[in-house]
N, C-alpha and C positions, 0 to 999 in steps of 0.2 A: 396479393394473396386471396383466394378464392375464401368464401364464407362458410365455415362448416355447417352451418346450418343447410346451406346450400348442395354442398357435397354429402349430407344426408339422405337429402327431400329429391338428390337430381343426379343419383350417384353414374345410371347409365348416361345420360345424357353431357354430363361431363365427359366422361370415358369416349364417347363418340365424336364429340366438340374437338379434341385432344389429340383425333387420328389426323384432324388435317396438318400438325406439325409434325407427324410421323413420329408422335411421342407416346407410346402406352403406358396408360397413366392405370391400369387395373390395378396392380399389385401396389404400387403407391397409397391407391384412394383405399382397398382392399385394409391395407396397414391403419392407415386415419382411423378407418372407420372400428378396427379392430381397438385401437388403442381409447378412441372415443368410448366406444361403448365402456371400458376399463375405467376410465374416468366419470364416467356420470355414475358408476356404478359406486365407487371411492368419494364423489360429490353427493350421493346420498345418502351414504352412512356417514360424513360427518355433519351434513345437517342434522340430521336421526339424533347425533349426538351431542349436538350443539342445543336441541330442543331439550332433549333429557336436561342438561347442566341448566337451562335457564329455569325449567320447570324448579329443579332441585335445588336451585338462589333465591329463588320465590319460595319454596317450603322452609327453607332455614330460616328466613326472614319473619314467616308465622311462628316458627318453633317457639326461637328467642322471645318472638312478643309474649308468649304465652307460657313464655318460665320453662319452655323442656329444651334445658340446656346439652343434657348426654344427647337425646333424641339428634337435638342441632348438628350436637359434634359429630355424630356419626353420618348425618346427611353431607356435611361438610368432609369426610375423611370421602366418600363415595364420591363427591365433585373430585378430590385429589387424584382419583383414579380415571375419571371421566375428560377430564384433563389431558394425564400421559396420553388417553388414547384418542384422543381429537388433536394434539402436537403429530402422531401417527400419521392420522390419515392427512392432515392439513401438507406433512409432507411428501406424500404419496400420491394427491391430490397435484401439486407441485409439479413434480416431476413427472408426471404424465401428460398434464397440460404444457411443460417442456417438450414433451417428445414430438408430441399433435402439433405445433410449431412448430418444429424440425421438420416434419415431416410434410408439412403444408408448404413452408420455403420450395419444396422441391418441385411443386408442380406449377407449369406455366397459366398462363391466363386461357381462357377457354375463347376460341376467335368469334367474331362476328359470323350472323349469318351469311353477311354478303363473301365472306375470306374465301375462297376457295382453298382447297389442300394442294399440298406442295411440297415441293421438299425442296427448292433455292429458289435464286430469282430467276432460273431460267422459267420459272413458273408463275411469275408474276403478270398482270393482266395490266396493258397499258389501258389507260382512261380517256387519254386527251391530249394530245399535243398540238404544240403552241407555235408558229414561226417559222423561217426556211433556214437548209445552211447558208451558213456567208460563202460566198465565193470572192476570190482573190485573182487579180492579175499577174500576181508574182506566187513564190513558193512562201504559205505562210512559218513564223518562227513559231514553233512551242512558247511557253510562259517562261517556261526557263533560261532558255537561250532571250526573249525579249527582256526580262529582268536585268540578264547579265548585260546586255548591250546598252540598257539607257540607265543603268546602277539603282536598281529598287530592291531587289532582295539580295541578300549575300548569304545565301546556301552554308560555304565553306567557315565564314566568320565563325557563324550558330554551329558548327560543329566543334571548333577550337573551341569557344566557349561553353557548349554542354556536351554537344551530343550530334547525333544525324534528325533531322524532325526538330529542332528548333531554328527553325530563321530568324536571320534581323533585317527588318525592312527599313529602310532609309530614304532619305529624298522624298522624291514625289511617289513613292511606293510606300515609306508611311503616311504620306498625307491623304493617300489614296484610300488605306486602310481605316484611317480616323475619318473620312468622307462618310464611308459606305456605312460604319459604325453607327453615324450621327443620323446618315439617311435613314436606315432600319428603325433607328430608336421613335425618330420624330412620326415617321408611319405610325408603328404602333402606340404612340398616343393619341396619333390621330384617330384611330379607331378603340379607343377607349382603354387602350391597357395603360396601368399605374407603373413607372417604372421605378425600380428599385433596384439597391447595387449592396449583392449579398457577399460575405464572406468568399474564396475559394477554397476554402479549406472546410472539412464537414466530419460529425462525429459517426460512428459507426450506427446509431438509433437512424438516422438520419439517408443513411446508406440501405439501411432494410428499410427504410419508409417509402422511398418511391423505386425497390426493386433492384438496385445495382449490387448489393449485397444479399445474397452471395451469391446470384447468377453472375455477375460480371468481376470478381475479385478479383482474378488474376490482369485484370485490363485496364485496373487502379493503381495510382501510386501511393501508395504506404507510406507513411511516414510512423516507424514504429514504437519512437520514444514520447509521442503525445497522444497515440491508436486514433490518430487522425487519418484522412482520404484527401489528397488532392481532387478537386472535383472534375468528372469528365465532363459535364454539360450543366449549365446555371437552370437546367429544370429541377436538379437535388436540391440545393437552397430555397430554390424560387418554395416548391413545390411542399417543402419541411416546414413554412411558416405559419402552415395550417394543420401541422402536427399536433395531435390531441387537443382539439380544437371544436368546441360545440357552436354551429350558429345556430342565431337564436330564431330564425322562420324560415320558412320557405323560400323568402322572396330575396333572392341573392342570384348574383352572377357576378363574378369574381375573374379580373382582367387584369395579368399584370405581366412585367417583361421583365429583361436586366441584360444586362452587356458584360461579360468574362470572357476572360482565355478560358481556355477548356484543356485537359490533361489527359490522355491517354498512351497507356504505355503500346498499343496495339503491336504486342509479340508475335509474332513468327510472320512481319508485314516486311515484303520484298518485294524486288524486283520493278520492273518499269512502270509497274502501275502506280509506285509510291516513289515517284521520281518529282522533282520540286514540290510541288504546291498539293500534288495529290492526295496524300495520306502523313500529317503529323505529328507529331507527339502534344506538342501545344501549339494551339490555333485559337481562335476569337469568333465568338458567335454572340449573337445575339437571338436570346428565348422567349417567345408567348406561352404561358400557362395559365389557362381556365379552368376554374371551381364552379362546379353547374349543378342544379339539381338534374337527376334523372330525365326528365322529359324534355328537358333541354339539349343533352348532350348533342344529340344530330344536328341541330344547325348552329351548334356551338365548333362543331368539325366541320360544315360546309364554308363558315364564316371564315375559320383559320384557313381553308385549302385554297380559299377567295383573296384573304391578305395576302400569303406570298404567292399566289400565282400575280397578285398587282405589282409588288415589289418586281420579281423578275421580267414583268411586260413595261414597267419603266425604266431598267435599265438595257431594254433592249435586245435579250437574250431569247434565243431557241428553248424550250423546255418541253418536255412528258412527264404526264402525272402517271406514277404506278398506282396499283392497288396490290400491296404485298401477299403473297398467297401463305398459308398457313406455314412452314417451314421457314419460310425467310421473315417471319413477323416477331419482333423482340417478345423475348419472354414477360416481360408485365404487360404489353397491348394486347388490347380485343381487336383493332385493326388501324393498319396502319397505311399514310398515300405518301411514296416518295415522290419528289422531286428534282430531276435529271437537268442538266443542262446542257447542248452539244458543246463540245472543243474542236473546234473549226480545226486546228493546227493537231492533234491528237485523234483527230474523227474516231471517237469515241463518246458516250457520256457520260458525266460526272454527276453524282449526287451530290446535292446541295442543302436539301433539305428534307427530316421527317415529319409529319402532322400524323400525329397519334393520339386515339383515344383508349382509355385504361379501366372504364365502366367502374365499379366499386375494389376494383385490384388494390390499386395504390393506397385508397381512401379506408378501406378496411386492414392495412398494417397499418397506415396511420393515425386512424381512428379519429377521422375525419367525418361529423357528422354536422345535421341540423336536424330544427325540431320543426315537424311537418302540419298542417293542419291541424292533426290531433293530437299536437303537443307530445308524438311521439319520435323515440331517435330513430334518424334513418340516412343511411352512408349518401355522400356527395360520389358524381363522377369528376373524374380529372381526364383534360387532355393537357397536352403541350405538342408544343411542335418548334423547328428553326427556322426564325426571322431575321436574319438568315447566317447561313455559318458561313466564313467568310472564304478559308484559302482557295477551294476549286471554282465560287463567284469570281475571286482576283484572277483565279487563272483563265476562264471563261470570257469574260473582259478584257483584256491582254490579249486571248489569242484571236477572240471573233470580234474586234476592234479596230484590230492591229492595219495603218494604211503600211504604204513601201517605204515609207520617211516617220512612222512613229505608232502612239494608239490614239485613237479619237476615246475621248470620255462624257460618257451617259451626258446631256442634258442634266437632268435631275440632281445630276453631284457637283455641279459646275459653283454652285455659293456654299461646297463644302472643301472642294480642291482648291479654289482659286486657281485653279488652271482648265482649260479647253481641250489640252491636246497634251501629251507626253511624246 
């Protein structure tokens, strides 16, 4: 959520930030500011009146000392009225500072100067690619067809038992999957993040704290007898632990990960692009989230784009880093780099992973602050990013692996698989 202070002091400037997602935010911020003004106006006559009542406790108080007891009483009958009308404003105060909420939810994050405008990913600027394709002497299999032939995932089981978009991995396809899991995690403590293994289930405060609610509601699962959220990605937990949260100086940088399924209902998703491994309902990722002061965040985002660019050049995989152009950039990020990986057998690429920074968005619903030099409060930036989300890594692996008698696996996972070759 953008700072109203900020949306005050920077009203054009936002409004212009805002064209690069092809989003006009005029009549929105127009509204804020309308309603704003409404309320400061409503916040200063109840102080007004809150001064009067204190003055007029303080006079009753000399009355009584001084023996003028009707005097009292009638100063006291005039607090009784002074009263109904600070309950008045106190709730009129309320509900306009409701609406200014409301109406703040609805606007996006304002992009980075580097974001270019856009309006999808056709728009998006590659950065940097990594590696060649593989070439094969034979016709390579898809991930799917290879699953099905050496028995690692079973598609049709996860459908009998829930649904389409839940697999059950088996054999050396779940050992493959608790490999990669273990490799990810150990990386990132290797590089200093604290891991932790948060609930997957999250309350609605939690859900507006890092932005899923209520841009993304309809792409959550509900659960409506506890007004709970399955979570889509372990950055809501991670990211919620520093929910109204003061630290106490400056001198912090805050590194930590965690390992979840992740839930998304991703409605009106078809057709061959969300064929096996490509697009699930629940899948397993593993998340980096840093809490940085301000002047850190930049190479708090070159260090996350540096971890999983290592992770993916140790298992061996082709990759391009995007830089998402304004349009295609989540609504809580300032800017965001994806993560592609080619599919040898699909020749196409898959995304693998996002590293996103969210400047004082997330940390201002959440109120997420420290005390700065001058001992004064002042909002943290957050990013987070995927280290990494597993099912189109497994497919990626599988397909650009793959020899004519089996897949060869990563070096690096070999004292996680206890196997060499599938």
């Amino acid at each position: 959520m953008l700072e109203i202070q900020r949306i005050r002091n920077e009203k054009e400037e936002i409004i212009e930030g805002l064209k690069k997602r092809h989003f006009d935010a005029t009549p929105i911020v127009d509204e804020i500011l309308s309603v704003d003004e409404q309320w400061r106006t409503k916040k200063a006559e109840l102080e007004s009146v809150a001064s009067k009542m204190n003055q007029i406790s303080k006079q009753i108080g000399m009355l009584f000392g001084q023996g003028k007891v009707e005097e009292a009483n009638a100063a006291k009958a005039q607090t009784s009225e002074f009263k109904a009308q600070e309950a008045s404003l106190k709730s009129e105060v309320d509900e306009l500072d409701k609406a200014i909420t409301n109406l703040m939810y609805q606007l996006p994050n304002v992009p980075n100067a580097l974001v270019k405008a856009g309006k999808s990913e056709l728009d998006n600027e590659t950065i940097e690619e990594f590696g060649t394709t593989p070439t094969f002497d034979f016709t390579p299999l898809p991930h799917w067809d290879i699953t099905d032939k050496f028995n690692l995932i079973d598609f049709e089981l996860g459908v009998k038992i829930t649904g389409a978009g839940f697999p059950v991995y088996k054999g050396k396809g779940a050992k493959l999957q608790r490999a990669l899991i273990s490799f990810f995690l150990e990386e990132a403590e290797k590089h200093g993040y604290e891991e932790h293994i948060p609930p997957l289930v999250v309350n609605e405060a939690s859900g507006y704290g890092t932005g899923q609610l209520p841009d993304k509601e309809g792409q959550m699962y509900y659960i409506k007898e506890d007004d709970l959220y399955l979570i889509p990605t372990a950055e809501v937990p991670l990211t919620n632990i520093y929910r109204n949260v003061m630290l106490p100086d400056e001198n912090f940088s805050i590194k930590i990960t965690g390992f979840t399924p992740c839930f998304r209902r991703e409605a009106g998703s078809y057709g061959k692009d969300v064929r096996g491994l490509n697009r699930l309902h629940q899948f397993d990722k593993v998340e980096i989230v840093r809490i940085e002061h301000p002047s850190n965040s930049d190479k708090a985002l070159n260090e996350m784009i540096d971890h999983v660019k290592g992770l993916l050049e140790k298992l061996g995989l082709q990759y391009r880093v995007l830089r998402l152009c304004g349009g295609d950039t989540g609504f809580a990020a300032a800017m965001t780099y994806d993560f592609e990986v080619y599919s040898a057998a699909q020749e196409k690429w898959l995304e693998v992973s996002s590293v996103s920074r969210f400047d004082t968005f997330q940390s201002t619903r959440l109120k997420l602050r420290f005390k700065n030099a001058d001992k004064k409060s002042q909002l943290c930036h957050t990013l987070n990013g995927s280290a990494l989300a597993l099912p189109r890594i497994v497919a990626a692996l599988l397909e650009n692996h793959q020899t004519a008698d089996g897949v060869n696996i990563p070096e690096v996972l070999h004292k996680y698989t206890g196997f060499e070759k599938i």
